[in-house]
VMD Tcl script that builds the backbone (N, CA, C; Angstrom):
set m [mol new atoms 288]
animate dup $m
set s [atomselect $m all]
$s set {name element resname resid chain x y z} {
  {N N UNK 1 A 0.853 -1.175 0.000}
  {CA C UNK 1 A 0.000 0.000 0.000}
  {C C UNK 1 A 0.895 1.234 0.000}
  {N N UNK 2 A 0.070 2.471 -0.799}
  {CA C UNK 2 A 1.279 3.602 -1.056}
  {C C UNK 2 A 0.751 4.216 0.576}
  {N N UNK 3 A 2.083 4.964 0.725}
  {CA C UNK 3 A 1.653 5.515 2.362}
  {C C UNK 3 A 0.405 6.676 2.542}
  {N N UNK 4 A -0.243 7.183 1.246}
  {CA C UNK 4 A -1.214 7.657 1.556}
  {C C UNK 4 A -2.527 6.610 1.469}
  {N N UNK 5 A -2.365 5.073 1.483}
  {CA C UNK 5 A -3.477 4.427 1.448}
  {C C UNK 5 A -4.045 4.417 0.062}
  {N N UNK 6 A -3.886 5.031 -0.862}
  {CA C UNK 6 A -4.513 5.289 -2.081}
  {C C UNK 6 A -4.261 4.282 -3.431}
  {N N UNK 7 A -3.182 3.208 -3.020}
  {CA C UNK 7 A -2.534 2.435 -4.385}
  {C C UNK 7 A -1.424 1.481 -3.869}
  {N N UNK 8 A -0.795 0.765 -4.349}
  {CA C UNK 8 A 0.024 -0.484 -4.211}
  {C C UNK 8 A 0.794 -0.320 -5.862}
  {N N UNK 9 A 1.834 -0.868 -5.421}
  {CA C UNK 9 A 2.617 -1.356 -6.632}
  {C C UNK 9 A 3.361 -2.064 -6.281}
  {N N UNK 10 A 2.606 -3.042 -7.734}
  {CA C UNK 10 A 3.002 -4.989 -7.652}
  {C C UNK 10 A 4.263 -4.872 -8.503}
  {N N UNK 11 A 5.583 -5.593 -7.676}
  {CA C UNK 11 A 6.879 -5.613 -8.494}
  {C C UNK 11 A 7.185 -7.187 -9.400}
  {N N UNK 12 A 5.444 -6.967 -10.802}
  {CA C UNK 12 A 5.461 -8.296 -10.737}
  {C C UNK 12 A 5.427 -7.704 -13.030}
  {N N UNK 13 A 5.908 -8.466 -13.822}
  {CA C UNK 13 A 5.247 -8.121 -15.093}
  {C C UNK 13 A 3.639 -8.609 -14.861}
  {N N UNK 14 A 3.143 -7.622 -15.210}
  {CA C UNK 14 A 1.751 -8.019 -15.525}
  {C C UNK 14 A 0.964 -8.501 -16.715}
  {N N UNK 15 A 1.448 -7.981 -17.317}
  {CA C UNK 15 A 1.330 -8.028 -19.533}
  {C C UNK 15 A 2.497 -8.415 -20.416}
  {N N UNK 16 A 2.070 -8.603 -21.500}
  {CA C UNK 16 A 3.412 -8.663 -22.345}
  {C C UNK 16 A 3.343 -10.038 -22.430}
  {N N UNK 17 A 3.769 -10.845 -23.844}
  {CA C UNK 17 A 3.839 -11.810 -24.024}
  {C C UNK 17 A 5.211 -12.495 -24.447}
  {N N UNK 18 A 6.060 -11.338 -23.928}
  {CA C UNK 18 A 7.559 -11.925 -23.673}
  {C C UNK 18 A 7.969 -12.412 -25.505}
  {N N UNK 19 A 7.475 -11.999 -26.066}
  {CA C UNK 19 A 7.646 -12.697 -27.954}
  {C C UNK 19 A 8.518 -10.881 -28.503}
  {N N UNK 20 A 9.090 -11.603 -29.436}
  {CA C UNK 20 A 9.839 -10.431 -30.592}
  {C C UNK 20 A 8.996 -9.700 -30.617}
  {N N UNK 21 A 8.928 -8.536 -30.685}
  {CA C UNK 21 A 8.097 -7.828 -31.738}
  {C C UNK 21 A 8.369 -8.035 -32.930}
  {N N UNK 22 A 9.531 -7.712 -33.295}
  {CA C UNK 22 A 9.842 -7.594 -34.947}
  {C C UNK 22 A 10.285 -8.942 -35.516}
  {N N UNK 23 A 9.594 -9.132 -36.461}
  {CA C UNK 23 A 10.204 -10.374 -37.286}
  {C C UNK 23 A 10.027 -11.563 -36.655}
  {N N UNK 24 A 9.366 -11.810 -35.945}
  {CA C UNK 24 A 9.679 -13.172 -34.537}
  {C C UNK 24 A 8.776 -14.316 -35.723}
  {N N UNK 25 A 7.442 -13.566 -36.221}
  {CA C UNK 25 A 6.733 -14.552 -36.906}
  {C C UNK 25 A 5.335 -13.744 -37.601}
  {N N UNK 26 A 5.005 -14.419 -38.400}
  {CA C UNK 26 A 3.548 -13.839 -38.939}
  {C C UNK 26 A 3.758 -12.706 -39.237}
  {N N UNK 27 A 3.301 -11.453 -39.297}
  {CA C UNK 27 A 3.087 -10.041 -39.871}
  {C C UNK 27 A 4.146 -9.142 -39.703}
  {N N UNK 28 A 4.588 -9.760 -38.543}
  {CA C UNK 28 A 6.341 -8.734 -37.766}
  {C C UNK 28 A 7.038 -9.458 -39.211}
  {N N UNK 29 A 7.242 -10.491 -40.310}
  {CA C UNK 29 A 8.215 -10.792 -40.972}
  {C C UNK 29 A 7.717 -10.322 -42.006}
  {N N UNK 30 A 7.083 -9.538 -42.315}
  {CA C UNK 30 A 6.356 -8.929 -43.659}
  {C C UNK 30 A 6.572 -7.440 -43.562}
  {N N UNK 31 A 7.821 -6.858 -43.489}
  {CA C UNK 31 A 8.456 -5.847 -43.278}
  {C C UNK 31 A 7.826 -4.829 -43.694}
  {N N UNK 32 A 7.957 -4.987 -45.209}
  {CA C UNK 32 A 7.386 -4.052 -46.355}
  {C C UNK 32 A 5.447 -3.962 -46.030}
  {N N UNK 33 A 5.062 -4.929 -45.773}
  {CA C UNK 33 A 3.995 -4.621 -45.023}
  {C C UNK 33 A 3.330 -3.896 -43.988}
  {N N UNK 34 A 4.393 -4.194 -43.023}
  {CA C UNK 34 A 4.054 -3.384 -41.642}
  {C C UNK 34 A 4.115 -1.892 -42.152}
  {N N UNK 35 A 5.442 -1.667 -42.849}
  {CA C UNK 35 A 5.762 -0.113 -43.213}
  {C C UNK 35 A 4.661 0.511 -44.221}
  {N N UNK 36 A 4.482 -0.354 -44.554}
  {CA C UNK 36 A 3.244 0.215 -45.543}
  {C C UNK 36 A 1.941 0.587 -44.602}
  {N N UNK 37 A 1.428 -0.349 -44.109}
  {CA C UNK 37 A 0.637 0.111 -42.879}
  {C C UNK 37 A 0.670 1.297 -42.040}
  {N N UNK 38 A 2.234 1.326 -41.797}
  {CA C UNK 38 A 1.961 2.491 -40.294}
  {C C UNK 38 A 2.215 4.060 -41.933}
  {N N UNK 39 A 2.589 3.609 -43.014}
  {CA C UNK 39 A 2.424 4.972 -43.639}
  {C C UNK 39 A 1.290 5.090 -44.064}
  {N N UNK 40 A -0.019 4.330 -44.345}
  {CA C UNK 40 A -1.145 4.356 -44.979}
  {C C UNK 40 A -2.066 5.225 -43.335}
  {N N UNK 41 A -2.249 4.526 -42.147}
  {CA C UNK 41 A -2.601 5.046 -40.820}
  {C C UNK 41 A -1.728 6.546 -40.916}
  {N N UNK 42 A -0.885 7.002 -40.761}
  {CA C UNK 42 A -0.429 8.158 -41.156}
  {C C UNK 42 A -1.282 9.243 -41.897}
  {N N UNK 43 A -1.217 8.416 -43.375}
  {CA C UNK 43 A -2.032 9.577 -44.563}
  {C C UNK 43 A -3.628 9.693 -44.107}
  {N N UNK 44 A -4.164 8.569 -43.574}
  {CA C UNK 44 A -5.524 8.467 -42.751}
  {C C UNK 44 A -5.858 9.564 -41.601}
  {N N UNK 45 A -4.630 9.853 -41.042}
  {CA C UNK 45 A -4.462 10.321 -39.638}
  {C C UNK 45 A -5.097 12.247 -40.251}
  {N N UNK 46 A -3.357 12.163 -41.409}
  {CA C UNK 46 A -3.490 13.671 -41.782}
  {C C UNK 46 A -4.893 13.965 -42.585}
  {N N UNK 47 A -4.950 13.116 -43.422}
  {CA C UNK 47 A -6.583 13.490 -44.365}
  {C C UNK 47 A -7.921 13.540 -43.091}
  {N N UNK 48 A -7.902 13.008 -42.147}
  {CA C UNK 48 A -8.739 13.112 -41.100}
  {C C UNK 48 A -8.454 14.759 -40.216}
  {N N UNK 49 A -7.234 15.167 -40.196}
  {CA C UNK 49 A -6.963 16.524 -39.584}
  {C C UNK 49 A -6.417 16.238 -38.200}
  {N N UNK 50 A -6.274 14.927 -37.969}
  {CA C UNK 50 A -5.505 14.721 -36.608}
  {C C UNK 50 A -4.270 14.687 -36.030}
  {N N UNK 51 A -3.963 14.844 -37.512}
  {CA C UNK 51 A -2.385 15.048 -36.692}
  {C C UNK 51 A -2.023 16.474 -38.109}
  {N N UNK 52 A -1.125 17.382 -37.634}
  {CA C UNK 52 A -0.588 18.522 -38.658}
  {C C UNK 52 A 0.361 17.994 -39.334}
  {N N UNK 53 A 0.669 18.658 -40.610}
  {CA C UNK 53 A 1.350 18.735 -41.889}
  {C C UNK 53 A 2.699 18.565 -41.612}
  {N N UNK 54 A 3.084 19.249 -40.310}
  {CA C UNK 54 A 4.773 18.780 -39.719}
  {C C UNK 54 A 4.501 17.572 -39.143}
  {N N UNK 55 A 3.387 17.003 -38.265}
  {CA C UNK 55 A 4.051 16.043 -37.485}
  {C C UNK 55 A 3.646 14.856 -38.947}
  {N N UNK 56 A 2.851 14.990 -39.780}
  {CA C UNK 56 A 2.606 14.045 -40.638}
  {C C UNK 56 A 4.336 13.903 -41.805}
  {N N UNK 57 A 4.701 15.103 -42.063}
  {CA C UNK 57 A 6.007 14.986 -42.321}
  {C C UNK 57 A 7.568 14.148 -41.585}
  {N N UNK 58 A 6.888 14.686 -40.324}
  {CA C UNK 58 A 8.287 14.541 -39.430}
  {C C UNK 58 A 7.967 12.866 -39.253}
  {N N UNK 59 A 6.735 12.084 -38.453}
  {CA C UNK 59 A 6.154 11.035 -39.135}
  {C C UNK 59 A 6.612 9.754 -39.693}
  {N N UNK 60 A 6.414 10.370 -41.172}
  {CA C UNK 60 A 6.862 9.296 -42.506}
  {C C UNK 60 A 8.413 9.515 -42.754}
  {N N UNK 61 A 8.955 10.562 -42.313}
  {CA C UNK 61 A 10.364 10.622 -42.795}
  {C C UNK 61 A 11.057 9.731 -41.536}
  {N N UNK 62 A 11.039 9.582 -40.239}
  {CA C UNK 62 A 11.150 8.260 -39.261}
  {C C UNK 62 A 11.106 7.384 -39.664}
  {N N UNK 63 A 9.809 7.373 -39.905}
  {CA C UNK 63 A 9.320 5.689 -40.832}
  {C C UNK 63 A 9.662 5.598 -41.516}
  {N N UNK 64 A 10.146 6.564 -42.728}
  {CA C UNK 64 A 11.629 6.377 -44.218}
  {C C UNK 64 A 12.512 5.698 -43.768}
  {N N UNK 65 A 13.351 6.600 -42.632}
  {CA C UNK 65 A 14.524 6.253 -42.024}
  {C C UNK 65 A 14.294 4.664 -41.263}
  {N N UNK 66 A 13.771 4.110 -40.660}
  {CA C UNK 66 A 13.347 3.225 -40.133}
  {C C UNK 66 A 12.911 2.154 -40.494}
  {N N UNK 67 A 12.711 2.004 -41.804}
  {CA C UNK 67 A 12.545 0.889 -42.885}
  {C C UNK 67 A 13.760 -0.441 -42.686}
  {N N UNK 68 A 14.653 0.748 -43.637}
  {CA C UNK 68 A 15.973 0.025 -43.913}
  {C C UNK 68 A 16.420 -0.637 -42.556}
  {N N UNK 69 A 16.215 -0.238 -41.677}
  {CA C UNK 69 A 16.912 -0.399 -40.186}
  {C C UNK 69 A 16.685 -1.981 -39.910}
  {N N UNK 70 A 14.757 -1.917 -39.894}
  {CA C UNK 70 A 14.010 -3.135 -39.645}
  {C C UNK 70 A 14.277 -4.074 -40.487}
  {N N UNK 71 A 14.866 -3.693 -41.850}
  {CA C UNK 71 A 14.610 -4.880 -43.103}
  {C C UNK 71 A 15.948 -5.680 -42.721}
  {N N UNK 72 A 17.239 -4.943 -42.012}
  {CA C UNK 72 A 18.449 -4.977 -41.987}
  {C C UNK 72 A 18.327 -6.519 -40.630}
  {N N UNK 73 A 17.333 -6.149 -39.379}
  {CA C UNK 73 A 17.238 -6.361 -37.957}
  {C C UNK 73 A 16.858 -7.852 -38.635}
  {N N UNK 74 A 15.387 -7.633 -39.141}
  {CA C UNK 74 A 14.572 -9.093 -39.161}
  {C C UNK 74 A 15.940 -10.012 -39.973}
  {N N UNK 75 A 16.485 -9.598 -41.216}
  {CA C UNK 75 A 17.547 -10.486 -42.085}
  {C C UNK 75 A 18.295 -11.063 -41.189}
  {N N UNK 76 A 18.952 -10.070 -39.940}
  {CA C UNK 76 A 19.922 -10.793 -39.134}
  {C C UNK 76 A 19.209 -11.606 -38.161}
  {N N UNK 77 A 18.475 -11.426 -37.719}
  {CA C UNK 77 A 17.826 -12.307 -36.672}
  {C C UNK 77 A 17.222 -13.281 -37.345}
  {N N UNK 78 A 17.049 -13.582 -38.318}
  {CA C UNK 78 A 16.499 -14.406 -39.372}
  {C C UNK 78 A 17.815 -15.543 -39.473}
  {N N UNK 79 A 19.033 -15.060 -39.739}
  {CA C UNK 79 A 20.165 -15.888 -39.943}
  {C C UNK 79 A 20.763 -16.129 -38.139}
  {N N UNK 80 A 20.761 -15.678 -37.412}
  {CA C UNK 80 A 21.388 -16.371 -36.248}
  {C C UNK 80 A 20.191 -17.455 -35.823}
  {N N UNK 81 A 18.911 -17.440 -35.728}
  {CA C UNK 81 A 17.693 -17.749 -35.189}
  {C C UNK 81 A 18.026 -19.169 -36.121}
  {N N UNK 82 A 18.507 -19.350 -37.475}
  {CA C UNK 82 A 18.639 -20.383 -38.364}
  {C C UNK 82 A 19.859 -21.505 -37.513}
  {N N UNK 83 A 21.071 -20.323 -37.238}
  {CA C UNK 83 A 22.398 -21.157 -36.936}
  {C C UNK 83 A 21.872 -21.728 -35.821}
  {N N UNK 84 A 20.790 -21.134 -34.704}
  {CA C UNK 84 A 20.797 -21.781 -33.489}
  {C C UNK 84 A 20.325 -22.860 -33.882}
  {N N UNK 85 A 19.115 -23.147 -34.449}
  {CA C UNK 85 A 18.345 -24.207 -34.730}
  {C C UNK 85 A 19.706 -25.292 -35.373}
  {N N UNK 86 A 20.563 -25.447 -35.974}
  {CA C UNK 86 A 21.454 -26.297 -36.294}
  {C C UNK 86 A 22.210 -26.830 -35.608}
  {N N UNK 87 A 22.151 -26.055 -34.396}
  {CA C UNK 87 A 23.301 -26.736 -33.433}
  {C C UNK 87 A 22.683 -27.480 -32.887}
  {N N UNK 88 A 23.234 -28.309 -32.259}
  {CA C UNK 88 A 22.395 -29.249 -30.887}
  {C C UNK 88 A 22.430 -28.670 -29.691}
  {N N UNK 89 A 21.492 -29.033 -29.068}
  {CA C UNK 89 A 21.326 -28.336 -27.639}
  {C C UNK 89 A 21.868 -29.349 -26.552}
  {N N UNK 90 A 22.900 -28.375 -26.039}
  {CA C UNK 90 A 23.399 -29.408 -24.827}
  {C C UNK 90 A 23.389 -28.580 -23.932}
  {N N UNK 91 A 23.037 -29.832 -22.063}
  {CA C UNK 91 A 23.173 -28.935 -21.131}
  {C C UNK 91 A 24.364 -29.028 -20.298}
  {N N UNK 92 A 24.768 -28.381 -19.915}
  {CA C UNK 92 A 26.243 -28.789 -19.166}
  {C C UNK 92 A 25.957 -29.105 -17.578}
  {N N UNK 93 A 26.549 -30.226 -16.860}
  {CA C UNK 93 A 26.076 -31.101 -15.743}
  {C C UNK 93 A 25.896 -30.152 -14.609}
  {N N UNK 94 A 26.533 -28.766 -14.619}
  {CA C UNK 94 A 26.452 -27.901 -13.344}
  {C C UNK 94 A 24.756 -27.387 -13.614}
  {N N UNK 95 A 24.375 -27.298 -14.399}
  {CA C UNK 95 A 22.861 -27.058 -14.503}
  {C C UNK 95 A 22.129 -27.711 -14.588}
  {N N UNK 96 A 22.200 -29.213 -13.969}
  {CA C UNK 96 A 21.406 -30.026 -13.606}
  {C C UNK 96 A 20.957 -30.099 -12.418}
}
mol reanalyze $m
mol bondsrecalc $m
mol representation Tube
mol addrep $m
């Protein structure tokens, strides 16, 4: 309990499903997809009047920049995620 009686805080995760976001599986590996998405919600946003002409600029040019980044992330995690699967899994006897 907080010392004014009013709230608690649990030192526990509550949410979250502990998974990749990016690339892990399904729609996160459809790069060019996702980016297409969050720029289409964007042009939706500005043609609606909810967001202004700078932040709709400032925006998509992130999400420009931020493309290449993700296409770069999922490829590599794509190739180590491969090598692990090839190795064999061993446990060593102190962790038994």
């Amino acid at each position: 309990m907080s010392p004014n009686g009013r709230g608690s805080h649990i030192h526990l995760p509550l949410a979250g499903g502990f998974k990749r976001g990016l690339g892990a599986a399904g729609l996160s590996q459809d790069v060019q997809g996702m980016h297409n998405g969050r720029l289409l919600a964007l042009q939706k946003l500005f043609a609606e009047n909810t967001i202004s002409r700078a932040q709709y600029a400032v925006a998509t040019s992130l999400e420009t920049l931020k493309y290449p980044l993700r296409v770069l992330r999922v490829a590599r995690d794509a190739r180590t995620s491969s090598h692990r699967r090839d190795k064999p899994q061993t446990v060593s006897p102190r962790h038994l």
